[in-house]
C-alpha positions in Angstrom: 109.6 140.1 73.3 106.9 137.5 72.0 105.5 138.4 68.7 101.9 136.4 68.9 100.4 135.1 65.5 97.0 136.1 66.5 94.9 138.6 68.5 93.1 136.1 70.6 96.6 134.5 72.0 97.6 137.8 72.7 94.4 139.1 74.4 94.4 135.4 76.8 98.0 136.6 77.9 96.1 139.6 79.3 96.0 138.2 82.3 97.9 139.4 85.3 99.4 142.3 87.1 101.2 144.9 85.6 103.6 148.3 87.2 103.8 151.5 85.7 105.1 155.0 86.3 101.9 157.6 86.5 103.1 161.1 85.5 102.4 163.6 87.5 99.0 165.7 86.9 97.4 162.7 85.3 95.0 160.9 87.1 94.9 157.1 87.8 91.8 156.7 85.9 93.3 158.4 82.3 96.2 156.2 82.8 93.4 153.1 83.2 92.1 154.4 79.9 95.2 155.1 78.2 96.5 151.8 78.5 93.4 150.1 77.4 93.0 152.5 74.4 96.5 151.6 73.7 96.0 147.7 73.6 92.6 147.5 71.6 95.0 149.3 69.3 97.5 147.1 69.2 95.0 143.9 69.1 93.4 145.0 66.4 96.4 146.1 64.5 97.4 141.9 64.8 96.0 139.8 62.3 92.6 138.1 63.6 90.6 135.1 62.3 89.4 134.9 58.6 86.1 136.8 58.0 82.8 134.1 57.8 82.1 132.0 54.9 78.3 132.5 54.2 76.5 130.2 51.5 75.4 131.4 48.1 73.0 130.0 45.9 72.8 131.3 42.3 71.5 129.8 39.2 68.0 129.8 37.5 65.1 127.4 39.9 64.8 125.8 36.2 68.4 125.0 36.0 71.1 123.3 37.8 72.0 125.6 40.8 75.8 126.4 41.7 76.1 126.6 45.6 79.4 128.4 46.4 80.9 130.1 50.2 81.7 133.6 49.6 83.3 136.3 52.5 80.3 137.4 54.9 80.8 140.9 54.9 78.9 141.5 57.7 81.3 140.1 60.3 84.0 143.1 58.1 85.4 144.8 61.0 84.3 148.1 58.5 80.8 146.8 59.3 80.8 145.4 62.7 83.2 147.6 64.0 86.8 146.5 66.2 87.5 143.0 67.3 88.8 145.0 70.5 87.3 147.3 73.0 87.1 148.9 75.9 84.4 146.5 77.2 86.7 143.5 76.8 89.1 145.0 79.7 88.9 144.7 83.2 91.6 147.4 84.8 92.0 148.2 88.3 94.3 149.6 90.7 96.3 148.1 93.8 96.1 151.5 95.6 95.7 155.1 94.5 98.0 157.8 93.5 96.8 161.1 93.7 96.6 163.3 90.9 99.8 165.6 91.4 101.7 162.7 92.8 104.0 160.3 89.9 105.7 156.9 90.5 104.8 153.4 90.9 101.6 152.3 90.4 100.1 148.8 90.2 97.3 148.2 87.9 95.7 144.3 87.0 94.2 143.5 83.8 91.2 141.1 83.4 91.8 138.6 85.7 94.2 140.1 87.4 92.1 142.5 89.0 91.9 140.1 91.7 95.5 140.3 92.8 95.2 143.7 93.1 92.9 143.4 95.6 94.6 141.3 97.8 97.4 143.7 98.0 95.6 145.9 98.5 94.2 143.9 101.7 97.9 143.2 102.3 99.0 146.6 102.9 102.5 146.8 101.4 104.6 149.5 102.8 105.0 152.4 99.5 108.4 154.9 99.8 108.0 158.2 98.7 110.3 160.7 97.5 109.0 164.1 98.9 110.1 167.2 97.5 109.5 170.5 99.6 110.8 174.6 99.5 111.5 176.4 102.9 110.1 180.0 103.2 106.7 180.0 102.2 103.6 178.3 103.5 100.3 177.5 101.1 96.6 176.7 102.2 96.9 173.9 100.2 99.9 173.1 101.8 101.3 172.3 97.7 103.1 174.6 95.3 100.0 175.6 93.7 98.1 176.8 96.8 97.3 180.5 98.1 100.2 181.7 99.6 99.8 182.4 103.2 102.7 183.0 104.6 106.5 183.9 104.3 109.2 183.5 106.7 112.7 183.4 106.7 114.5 180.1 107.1 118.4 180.7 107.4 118.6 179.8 111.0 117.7 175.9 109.0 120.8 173.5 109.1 121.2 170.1 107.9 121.6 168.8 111.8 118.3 170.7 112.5 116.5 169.3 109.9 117.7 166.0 110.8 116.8 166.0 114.3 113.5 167.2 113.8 113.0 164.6 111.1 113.8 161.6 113.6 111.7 163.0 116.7 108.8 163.2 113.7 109.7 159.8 113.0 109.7 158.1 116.7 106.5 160.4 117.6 104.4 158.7 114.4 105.4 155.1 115.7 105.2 156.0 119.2 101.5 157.0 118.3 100.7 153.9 116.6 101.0 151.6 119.5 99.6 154.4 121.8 96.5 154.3 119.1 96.2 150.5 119.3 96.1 150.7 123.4 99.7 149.0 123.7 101.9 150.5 126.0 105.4 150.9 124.7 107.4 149.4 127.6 104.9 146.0 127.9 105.3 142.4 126.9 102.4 142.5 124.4 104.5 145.3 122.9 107.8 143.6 122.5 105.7 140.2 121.0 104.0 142.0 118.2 107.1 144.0 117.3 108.9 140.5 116.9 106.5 139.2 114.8 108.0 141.7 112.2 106.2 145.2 110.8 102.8 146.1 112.8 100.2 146.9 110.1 97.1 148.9 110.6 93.8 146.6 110.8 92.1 150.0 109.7 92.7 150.8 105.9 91.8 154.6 106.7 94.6 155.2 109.5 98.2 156.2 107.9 101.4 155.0 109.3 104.8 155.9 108.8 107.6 153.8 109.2 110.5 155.4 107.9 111.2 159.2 107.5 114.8 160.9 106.7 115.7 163.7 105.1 117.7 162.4 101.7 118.9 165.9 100.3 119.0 169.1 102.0 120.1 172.3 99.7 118.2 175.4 101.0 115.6 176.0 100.6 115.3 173.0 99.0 114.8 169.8 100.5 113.6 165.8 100.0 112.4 163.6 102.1 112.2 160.0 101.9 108.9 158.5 103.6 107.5 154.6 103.9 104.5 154.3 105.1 100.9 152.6 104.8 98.1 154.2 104.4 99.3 157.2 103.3 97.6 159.4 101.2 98.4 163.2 98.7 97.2 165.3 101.1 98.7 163.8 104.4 102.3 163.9 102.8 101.8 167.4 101.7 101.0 167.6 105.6 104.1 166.5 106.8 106.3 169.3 105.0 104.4 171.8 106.5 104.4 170.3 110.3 108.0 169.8 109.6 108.6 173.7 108.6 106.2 174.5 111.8 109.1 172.4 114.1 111.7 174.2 112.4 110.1 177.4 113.2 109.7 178.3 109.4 107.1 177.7 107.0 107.2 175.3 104.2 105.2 173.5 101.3 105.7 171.0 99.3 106.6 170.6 95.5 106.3 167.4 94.3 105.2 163.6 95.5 107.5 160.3 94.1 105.9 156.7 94.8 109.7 155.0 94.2 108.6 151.8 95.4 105.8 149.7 96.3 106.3 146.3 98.6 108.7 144.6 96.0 107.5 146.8 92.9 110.7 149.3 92.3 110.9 152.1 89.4 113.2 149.8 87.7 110.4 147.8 86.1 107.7 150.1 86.3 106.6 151.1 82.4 107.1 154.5 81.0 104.3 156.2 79.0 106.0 155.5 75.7 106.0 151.8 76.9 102.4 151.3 77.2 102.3 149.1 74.7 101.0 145.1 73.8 104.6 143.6 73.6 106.3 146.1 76.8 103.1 145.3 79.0 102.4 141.4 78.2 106.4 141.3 79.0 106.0 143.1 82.3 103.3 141.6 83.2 105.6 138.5 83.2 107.8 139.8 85.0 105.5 140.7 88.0 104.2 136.9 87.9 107.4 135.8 88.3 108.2 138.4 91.6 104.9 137.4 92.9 105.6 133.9 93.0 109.1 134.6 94.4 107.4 136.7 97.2 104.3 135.3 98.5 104.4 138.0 101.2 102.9 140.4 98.8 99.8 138.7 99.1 100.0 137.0 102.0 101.8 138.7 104.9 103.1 137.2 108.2 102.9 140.8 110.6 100.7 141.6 112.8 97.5 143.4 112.2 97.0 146.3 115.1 93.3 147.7 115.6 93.9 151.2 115.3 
């Protein structure tokens, strides 16, 4: 990692788009605040300019004077507080993560907060890693919630599951071109579907594109999900309309963002990471993926009006 001489080389480098893991139960915006908290630190723990000269006349006005420069203690970071703050950061997010949900997340820095909005026009597929419990159904739909229901769910196979996960699956992307007034069997159909994955126009309408079931060990379960738009609640959704079709009940207990267009949990940074040297390196990193995938920013699919 680059060890920078000064706090002002280090803070230009801040620049750019970075990936991190979010924990779960910790919102987007402490992790925002957490990360900037952590490089004002760091800045100001880097050696910065010299303090200002100021002038300083002494002597009697009857006798020769002696003019000398002398530290201005008034630009003392004691006195004028940190070089580094809060202020000086921009920080936003590509798209959000809800608060129970952990994984990937993008965030850009200064002017980086730019990028992040164009991916966020771009609509990158995410994965998911959905964890959910058989036999008990919550108004939340989420481990926490009121229970509301118990059932037994023995009669629950690993074929079962799996066939209901892939009529699930056909039925969202049947809806989506059903949604945008295609019909399944046309021309128009056929042409958009070769132009490569159909993205929403509408930024509020979720899509899946992928849904299996990747463990299965009752009453415990996962499910792997890509899809655009998506949100907390609406995942939470689909493990309870999955127990419904399997003529059980079931909630979910836990939400995984493992990967976001090109951004993988490989080079997301962990919460001990969040640091000047881990995050001006990663940030690198993402430059370089960006460049080597203008698709991120710019895709080639189709856009369908939902």
């Amino acid at each position: 990692m680059v060890k920078y001489q000064s706090a002002a080389l280090a803070y230009k480098a801040l620049n750019g788009l970075i990936c991190v893991y979010k924990p779960p139960c910790v919102s987007v915006r402490q992790v925002q605040h957490k990360i900037v908290t952590n490089l004002c630190r760091d800045l100001n723990a880097i050696p910065d300019r010299p303090l200002e000269k100021r002038v300083e006349i002494v002597g009697a006005t009857n006798a020769p004077m002696t003019v000398k420069l002398v530290p201005n203690y008034a630009d003392h970071p004691l006195v004028c507080g940190p070089r580094y703050i809060h202020d000086d950061f921009k920080c936003s997010w590509a798209t959000h993560l809800g608060l129970f949900s952990s994984g990937v997340l993008l965030l850009g820095l200064n002017e980086g907060t730019k990028l992040t909005y164009h991916i966020n026009m771009a609509r990158p597929t995410r994965a998911y890693k959905v964890h959910g419990k058989l036999g008990k159904a919550t108004d939340t739909y989420f481990w926490n919630g009121k229970t509301v229901e118990r059932s037994t769910f023995g009669h629950v196979t690993r074929t079962k599951i799996d066939r209901v996960v892939a009529y699930m699956q056909s039925a969202h992307q049947k809806s989506m071109y059903e949604l945008s007034g295609i019909h399944m069997d046309s021309q128009s159909a056929y042409d958009l579907a070769s132009q490569g994955l159909l993205r929403p126009s509408n930024s509020k309408v979720p899509v899946i594109y992928g849904l299996k079931c990747v463990y299965f060990e009752p009453p415990n379960f996962t499910l792997e999900i890509q899809a655009v738009n998506e949100y907390e609640k609406y995942l939470w959704t689909l493990v309870h309309d999955l127990g419904i079709q399997l003529k059980t009940s079931a909630h979910c207990t836990g939400v995984q963002c493992i990967r976001q267009g090109k951004f993988n949990l490989d080079m997301s940074l962990l919460r001990k990471h969040w640091q000047l040297e881990h995050i001006i390196s990663n940030m690198d990193h993402c430059r370089e993926l960006l460049l080597n995938n203008e698709t991120l920013l710019k895709p080639k699919s189709a856009l369908l009006s939902l």
